[in-house]
PyMOL commands that place a pseudoatom at each C-alpha (Angstrom):
pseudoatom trace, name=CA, resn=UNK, resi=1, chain=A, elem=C, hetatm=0, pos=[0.000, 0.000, 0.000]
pseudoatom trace, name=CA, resn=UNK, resi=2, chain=A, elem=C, hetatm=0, pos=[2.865, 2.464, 0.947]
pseudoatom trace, name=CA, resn=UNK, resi=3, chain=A, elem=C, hetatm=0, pos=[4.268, 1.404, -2.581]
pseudoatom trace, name=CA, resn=UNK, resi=4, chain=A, elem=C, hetatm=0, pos=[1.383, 2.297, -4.327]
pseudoatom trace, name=CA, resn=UNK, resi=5, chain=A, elem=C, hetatm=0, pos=[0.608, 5.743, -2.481]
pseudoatom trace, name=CA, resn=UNK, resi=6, chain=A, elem=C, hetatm=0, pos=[4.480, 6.487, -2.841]
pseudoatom trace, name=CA, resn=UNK, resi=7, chain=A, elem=C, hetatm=0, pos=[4.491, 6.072, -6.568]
pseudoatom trace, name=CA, resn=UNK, resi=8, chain=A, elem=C, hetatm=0, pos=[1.155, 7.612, -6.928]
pseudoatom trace, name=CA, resn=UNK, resi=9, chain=A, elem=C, hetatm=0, pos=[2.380, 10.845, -5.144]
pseudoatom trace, name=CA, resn=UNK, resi=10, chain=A, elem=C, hetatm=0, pos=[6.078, 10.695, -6.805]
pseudoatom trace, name=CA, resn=UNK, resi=11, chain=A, elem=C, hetatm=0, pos=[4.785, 10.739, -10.191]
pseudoatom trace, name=CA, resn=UNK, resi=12, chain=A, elem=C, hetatm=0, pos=[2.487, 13.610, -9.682]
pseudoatom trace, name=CA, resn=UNK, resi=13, chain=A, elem=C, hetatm=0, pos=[5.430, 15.735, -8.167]
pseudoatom trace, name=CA, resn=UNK, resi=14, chain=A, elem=C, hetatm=0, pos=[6.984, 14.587, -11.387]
pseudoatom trace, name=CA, resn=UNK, resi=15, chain=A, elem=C, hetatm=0, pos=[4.472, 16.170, -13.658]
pseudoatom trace, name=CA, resn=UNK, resi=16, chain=A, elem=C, hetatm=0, pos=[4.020, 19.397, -12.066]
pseudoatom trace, name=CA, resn=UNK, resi=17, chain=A, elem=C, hetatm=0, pos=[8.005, 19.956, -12.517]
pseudoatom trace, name=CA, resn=UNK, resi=18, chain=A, elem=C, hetatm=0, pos=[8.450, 20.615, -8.623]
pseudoatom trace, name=CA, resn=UNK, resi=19, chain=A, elem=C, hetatm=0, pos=[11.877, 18.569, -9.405]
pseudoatom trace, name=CA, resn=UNK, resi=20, chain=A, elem=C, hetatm=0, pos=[10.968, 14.933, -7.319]
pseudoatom trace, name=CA, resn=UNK, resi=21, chain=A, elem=C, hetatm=0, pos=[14.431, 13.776, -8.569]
pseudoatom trace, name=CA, resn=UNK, resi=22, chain=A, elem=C, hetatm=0, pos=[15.351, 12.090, -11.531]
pseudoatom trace, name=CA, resn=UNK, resi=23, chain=A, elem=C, hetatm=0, pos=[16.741, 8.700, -9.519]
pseudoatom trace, name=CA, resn=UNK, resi=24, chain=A, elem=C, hetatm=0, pos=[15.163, 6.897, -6.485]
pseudoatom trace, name=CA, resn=UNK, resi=25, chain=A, elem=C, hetatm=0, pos=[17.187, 5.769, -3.244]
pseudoatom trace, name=CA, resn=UNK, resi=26, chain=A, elem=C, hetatm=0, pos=[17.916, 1.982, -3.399]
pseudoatom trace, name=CA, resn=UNK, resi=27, chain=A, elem=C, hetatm=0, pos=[16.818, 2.080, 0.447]
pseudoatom trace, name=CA, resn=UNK, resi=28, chain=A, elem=C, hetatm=0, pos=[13.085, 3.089, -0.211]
pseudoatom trace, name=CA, resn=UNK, resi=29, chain=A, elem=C, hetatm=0, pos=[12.148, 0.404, -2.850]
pseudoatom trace, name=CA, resn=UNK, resi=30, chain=A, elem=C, hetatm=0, pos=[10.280, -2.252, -2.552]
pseudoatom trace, name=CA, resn=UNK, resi=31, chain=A, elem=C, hetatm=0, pos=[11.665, -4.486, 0.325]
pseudoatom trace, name=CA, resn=UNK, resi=32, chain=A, elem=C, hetatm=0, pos=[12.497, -8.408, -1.217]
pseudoatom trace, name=CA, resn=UNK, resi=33, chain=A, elem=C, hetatm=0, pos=[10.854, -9.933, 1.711]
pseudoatom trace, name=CA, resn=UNK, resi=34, chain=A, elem=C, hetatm=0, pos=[7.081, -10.598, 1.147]
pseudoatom trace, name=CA, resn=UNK, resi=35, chain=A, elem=C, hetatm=0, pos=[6.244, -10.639, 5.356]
pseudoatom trace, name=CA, resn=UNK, resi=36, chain=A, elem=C, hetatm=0, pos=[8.109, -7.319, 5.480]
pseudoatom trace, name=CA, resn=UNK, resi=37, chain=A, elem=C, hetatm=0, pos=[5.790, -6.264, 2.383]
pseudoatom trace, name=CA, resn=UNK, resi=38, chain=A, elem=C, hetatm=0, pos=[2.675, -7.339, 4.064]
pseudoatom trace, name=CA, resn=UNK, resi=39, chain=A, elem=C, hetatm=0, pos=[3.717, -5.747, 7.394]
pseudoatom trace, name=CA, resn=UNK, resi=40, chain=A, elem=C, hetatm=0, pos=[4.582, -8.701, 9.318]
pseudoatom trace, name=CA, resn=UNK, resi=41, chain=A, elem=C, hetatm=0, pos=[7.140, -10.540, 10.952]
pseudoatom trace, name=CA, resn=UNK, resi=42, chain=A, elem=C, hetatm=0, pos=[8.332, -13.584, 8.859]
pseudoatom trace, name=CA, resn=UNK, resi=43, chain=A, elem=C, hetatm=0, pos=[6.390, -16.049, 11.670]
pseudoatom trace, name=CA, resn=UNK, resi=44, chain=A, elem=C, hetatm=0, pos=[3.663, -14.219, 11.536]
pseudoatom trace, name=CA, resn=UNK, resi=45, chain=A, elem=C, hetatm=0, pos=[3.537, -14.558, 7.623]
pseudoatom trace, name=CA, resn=UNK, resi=46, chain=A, elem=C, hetatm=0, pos=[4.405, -18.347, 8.004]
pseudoatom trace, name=CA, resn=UNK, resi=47, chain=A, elem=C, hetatm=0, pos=[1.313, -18.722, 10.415]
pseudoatom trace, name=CA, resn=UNK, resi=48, chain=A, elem=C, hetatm=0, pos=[-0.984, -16.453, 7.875]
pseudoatom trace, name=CA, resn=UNK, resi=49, chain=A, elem=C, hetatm=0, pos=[-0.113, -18.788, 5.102]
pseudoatom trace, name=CA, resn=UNK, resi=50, chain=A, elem=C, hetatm=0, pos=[-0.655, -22.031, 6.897]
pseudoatom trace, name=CA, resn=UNK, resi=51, chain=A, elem=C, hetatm=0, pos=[-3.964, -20.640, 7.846]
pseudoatom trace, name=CA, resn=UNK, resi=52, chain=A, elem=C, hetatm=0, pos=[-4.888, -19.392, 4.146]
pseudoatom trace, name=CA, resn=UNK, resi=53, chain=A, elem=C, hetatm=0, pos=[-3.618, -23.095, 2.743]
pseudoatom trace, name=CA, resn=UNK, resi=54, chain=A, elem=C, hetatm=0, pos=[-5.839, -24.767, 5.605]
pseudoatom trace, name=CA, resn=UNK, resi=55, chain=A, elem=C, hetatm=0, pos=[-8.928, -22.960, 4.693]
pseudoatom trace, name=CA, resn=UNK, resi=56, chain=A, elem=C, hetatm=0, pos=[-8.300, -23.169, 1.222]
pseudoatom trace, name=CA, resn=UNK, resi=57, chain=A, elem=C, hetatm=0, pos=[-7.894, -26.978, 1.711]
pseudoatom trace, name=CA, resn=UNK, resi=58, chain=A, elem=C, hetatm=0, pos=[-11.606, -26.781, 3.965]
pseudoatom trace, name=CA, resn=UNK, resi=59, chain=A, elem=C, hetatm=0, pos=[-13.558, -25.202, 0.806]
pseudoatom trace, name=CA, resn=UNK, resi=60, chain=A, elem=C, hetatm=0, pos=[-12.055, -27.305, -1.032]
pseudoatom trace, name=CA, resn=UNK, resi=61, chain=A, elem=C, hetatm=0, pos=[-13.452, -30.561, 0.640]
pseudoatom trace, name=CA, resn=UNK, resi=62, chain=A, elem=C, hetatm=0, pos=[-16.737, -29.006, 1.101]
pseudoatom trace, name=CA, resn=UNK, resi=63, chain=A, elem=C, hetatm=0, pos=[-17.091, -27.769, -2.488]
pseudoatom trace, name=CA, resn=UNK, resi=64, chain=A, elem=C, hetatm=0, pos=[-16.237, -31.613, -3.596]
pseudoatom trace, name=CA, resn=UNK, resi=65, chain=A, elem=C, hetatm=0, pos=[-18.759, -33.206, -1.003]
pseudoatom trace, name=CA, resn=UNK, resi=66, chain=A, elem=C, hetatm=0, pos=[-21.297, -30.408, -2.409]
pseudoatom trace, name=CA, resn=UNK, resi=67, chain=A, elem=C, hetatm=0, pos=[-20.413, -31.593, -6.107]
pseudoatom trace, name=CA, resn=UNK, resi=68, chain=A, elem=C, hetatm=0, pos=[-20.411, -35.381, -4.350]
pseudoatom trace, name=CA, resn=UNK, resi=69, chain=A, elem=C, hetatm=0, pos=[-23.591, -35.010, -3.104]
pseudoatom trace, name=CA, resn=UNK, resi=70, chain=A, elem=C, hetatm=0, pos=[-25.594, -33.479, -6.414]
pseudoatom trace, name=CA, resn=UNK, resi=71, chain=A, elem=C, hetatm=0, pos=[-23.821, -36.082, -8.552]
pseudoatom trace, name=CA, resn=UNK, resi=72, chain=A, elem=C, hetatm=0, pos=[-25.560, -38.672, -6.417]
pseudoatom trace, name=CA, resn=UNK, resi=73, chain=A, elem=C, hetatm=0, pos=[-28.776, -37.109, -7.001]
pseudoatom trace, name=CA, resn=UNK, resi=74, chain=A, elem=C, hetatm=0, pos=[-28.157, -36.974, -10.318]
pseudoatom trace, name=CA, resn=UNK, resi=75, chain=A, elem=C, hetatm=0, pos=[-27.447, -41.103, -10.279]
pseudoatom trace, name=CA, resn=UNK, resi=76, chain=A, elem=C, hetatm=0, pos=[-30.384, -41.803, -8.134]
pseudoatom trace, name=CA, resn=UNK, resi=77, chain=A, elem=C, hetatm=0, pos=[-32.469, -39.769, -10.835]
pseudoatom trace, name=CA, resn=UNK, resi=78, chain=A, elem=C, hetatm=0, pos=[-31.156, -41.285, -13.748]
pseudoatom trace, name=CA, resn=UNK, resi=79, chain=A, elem=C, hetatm=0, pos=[-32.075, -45.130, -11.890]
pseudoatom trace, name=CA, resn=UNK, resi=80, chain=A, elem=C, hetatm=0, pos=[-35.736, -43.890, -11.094]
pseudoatom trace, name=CA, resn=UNK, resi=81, chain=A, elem=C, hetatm=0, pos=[-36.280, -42.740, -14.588]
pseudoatom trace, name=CA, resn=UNK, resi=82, chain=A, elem=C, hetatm=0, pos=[-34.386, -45.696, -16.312]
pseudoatom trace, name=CA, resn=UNK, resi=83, chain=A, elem=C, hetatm=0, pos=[-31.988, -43.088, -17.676]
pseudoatom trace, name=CA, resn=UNK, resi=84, chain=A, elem=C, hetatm=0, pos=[-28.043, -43.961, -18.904]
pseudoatom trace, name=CA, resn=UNK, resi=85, chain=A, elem=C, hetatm=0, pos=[-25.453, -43.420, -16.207]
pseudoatom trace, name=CA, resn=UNK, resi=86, chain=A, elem=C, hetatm=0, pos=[-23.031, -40.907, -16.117]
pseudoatom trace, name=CA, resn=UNK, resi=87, chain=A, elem=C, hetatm=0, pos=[-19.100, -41.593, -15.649]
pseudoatom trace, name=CA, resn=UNK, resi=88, chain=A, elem=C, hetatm=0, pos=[-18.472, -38.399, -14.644]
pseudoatom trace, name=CA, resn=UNK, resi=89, chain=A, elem=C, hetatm=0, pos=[-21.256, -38.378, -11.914]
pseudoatom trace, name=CA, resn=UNK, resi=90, chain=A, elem=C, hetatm=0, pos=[-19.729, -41.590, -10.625]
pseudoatom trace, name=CA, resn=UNK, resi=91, chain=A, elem=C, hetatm=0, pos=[-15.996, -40.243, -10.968]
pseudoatom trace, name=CA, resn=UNK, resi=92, chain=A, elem=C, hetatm=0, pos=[-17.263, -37.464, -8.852]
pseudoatom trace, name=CA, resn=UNK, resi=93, chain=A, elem=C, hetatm=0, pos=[-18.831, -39.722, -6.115]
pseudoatom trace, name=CA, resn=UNK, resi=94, chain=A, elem=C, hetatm=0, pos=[-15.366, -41.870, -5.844]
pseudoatom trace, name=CA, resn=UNK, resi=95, chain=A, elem=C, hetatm=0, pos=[-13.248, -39.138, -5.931]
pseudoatom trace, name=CA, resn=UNK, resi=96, chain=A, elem=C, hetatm=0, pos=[-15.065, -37.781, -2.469]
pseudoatom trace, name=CA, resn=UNK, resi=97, chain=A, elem=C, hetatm=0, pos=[-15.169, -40.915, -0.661]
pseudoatom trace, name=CA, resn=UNK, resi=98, chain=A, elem=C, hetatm=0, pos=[-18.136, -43.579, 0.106]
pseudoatom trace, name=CA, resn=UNK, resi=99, chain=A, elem=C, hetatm=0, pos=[-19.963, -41.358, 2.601]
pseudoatom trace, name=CA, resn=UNK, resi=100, chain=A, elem=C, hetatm=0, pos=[-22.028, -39.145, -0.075]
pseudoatom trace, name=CA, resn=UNK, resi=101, chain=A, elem=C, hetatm=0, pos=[-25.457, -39.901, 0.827]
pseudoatom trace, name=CA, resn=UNK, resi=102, chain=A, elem=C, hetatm=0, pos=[-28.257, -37.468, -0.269]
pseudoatom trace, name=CA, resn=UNK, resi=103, chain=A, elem=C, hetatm=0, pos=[-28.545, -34.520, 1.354]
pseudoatom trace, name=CA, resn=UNK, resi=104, chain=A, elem=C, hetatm=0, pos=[-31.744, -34.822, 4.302]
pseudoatom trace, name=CA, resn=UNK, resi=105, chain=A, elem=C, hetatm=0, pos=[-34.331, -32.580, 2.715]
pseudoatom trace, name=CA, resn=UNK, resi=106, chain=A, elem=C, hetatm=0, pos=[-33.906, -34.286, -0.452]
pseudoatom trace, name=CA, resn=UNK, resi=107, chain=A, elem=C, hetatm=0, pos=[-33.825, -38.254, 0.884]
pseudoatom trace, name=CA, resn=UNK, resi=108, chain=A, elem=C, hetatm=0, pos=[-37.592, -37.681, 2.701]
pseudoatom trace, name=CA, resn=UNK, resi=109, chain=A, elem=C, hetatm=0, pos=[-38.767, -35.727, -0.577]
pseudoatom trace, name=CA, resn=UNK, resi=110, chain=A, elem=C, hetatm=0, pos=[-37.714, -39.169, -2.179]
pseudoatom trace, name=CA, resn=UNK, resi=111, chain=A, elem=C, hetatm=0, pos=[-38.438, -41.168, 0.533]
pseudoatom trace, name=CA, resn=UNK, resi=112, chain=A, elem=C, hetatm=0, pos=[-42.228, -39.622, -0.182]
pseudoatom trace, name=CA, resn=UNK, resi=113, chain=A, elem=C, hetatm=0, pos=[-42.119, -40.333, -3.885]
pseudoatom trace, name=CA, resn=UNK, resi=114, chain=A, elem=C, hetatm=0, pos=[-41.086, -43.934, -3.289]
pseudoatom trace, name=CA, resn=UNK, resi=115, chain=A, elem=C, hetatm=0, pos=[-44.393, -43.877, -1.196]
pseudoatom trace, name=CA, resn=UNK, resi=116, chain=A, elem=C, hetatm=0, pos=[-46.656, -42.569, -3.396]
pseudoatom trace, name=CA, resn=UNK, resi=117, chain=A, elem=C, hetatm=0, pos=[-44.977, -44.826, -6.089]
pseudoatom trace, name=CA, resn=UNK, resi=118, chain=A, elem=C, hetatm=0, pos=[-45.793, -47.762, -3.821]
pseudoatom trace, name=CA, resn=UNK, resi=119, chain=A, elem=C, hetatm=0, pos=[-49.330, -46.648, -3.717]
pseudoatom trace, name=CA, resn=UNK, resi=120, chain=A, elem=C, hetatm=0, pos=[-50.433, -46.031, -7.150]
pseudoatom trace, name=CA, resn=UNK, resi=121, chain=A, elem=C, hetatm=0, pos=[-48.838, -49.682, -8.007]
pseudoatom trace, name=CA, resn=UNK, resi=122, chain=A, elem=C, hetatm=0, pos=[-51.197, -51.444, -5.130]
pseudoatom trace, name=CA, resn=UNK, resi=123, chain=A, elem=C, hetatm=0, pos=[-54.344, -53.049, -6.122]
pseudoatom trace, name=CA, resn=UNK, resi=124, chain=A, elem=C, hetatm=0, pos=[-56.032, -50.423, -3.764]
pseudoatom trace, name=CA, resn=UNK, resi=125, chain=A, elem=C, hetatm=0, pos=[-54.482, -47.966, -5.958]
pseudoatom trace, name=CA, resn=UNK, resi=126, chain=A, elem=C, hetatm=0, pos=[-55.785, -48.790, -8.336]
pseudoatom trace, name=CA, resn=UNK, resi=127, chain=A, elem=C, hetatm=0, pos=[-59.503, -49.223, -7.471]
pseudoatom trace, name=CA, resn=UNK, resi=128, chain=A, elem=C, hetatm=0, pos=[-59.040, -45.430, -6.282]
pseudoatom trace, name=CA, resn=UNK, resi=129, chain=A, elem=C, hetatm=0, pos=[-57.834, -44.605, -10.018]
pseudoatom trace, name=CA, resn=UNK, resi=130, chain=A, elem=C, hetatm=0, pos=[-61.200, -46.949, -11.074]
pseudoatom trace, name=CA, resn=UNK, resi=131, chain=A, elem=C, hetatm=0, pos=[-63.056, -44.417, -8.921]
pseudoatom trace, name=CA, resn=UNK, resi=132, chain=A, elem=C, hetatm=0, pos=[-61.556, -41.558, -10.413]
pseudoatom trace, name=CA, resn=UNK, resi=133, chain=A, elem=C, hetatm=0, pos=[-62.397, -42.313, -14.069]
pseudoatom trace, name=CA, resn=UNK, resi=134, chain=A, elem=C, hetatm=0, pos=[-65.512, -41.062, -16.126]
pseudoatom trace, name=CA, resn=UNK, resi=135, chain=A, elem=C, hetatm=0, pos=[-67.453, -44.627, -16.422]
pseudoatom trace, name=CA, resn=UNK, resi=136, chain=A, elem=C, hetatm=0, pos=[-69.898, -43.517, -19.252]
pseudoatom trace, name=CA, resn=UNK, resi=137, chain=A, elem=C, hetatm=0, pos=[-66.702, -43.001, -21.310]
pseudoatom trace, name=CA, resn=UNK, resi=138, chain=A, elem=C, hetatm=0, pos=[-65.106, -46.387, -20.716]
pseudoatom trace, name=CA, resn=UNK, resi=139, chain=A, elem=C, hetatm=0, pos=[-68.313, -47.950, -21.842]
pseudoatom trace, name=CA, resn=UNK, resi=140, chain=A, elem=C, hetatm=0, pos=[-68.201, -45.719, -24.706]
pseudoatom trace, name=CA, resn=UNK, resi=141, chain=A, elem=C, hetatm=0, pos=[-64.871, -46.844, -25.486]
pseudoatom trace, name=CA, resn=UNK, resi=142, chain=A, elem=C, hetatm=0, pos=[-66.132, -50.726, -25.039]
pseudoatom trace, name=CA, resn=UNK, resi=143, chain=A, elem=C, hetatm=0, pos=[-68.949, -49.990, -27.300]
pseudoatom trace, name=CA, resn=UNK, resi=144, chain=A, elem=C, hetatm=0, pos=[-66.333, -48.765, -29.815]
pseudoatom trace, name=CA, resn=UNK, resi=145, chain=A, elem=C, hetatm=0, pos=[-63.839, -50.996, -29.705]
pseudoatom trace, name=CA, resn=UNK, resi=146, chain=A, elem=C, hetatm=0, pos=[-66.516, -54.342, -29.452]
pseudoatom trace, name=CA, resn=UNK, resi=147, chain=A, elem=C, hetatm=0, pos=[-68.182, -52.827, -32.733]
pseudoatom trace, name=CA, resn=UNK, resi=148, chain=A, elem=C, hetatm=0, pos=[-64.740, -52.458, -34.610]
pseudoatom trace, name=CA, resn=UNK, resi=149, chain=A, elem=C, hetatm=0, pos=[-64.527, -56.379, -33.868]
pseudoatom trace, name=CA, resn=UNK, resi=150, chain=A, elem=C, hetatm=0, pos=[-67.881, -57.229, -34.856]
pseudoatom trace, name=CA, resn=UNK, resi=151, chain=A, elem=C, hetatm=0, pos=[-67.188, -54.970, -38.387]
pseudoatom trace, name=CA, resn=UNK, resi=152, chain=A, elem=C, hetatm=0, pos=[-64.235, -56.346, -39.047]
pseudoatom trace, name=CA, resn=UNK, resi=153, chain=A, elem=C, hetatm=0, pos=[-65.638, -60.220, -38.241]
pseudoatom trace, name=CA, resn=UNK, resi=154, chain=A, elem=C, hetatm=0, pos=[-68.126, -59.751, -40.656]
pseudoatom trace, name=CA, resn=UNK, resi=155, chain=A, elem=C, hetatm=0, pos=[-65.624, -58.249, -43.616]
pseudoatom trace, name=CA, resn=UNK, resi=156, chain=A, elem=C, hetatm=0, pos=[-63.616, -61.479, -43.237]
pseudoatom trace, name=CA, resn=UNK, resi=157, chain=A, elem=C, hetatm=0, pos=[-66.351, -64.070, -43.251]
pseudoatom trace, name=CA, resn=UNK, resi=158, chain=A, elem=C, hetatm=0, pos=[-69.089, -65.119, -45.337]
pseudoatom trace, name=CA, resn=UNK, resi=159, chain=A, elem=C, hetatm=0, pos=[-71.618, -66.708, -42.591]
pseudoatom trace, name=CA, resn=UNK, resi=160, chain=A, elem=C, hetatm=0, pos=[-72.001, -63.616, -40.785]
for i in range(1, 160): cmd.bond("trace and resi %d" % i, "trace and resi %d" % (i + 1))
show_as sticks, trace
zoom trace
């Protein structure tokens, strides 16, 4: 920051002629040391980056075991629906371990549609769809279909 304001300043002197000197002193430049740039001693600067690598290494984890976790929604999707798999779904999943599980808001939405799943495929589920359907347009459709047979019965033989 001192760099920045120093060079700022130095090079407006320089424009309005007030004579800022043509060289600089070796002494004020930059120093080489980055923990003396950032203000710091150098263990201070040690412990700063070991904290900034640790965190770093924290997201990291958590952004994979994010990725981990959507990837094996993505998988379980793909099963319900009879969809192709995915390599890089399942590269994902290895890569963060064999804990990835579904996240718990999205394993009791599941969980719910496995239920109503269940349901629908009972035999009582099916006498509630029976209950649910228009009746006079079923027998239409029986009336329909049994006088397409009887038509085409009596194209294809003679006795009728």
């Amino acid at each position: 920051m001192a760099f920045l304001m120093k060079s700022m300043l130095s090079n407006q002197v320089k424009n309005l002629g007030l004579g800022g000197g043509g060289e600089e002193s070796k002494e004020e430049s930059t120093p080489s040391d980055p923990a003396a740039a950032a203000g710091m001693t150098r263990e201070e600067y040690e412990e700063y980056q070991k904290q900034v690598v640790e965190e770093k290494m924290e997201r990291d984890a958590a952004f994979a075991q994010k990725k981990a976790e959507r990837a094996c929604l993505r998988v379980h999707l793909r099963e319900k629906y009879r969809l192709p798999k995915s390599e890089l779904d399942e590269n994902q999943i290895q890569m963060a371990g064999d804990d990835v599980d579904l996240p718990e808001d999205l394993r009791k939405m599941v969980a719910e549609d496995q239920v109503e799943e269940e349901d629908k495929d009972s035999i009582l589920g099916q006498l509630q769809n029976i209950q649910n359907m228009d009746m006079d347009t079923i027998k239409e459709k029986a009336q329909a279909t049994f006088t397409e047979m009887k038509q085409a019965a009596e194209q294809k033989c003679s006795v009728m």
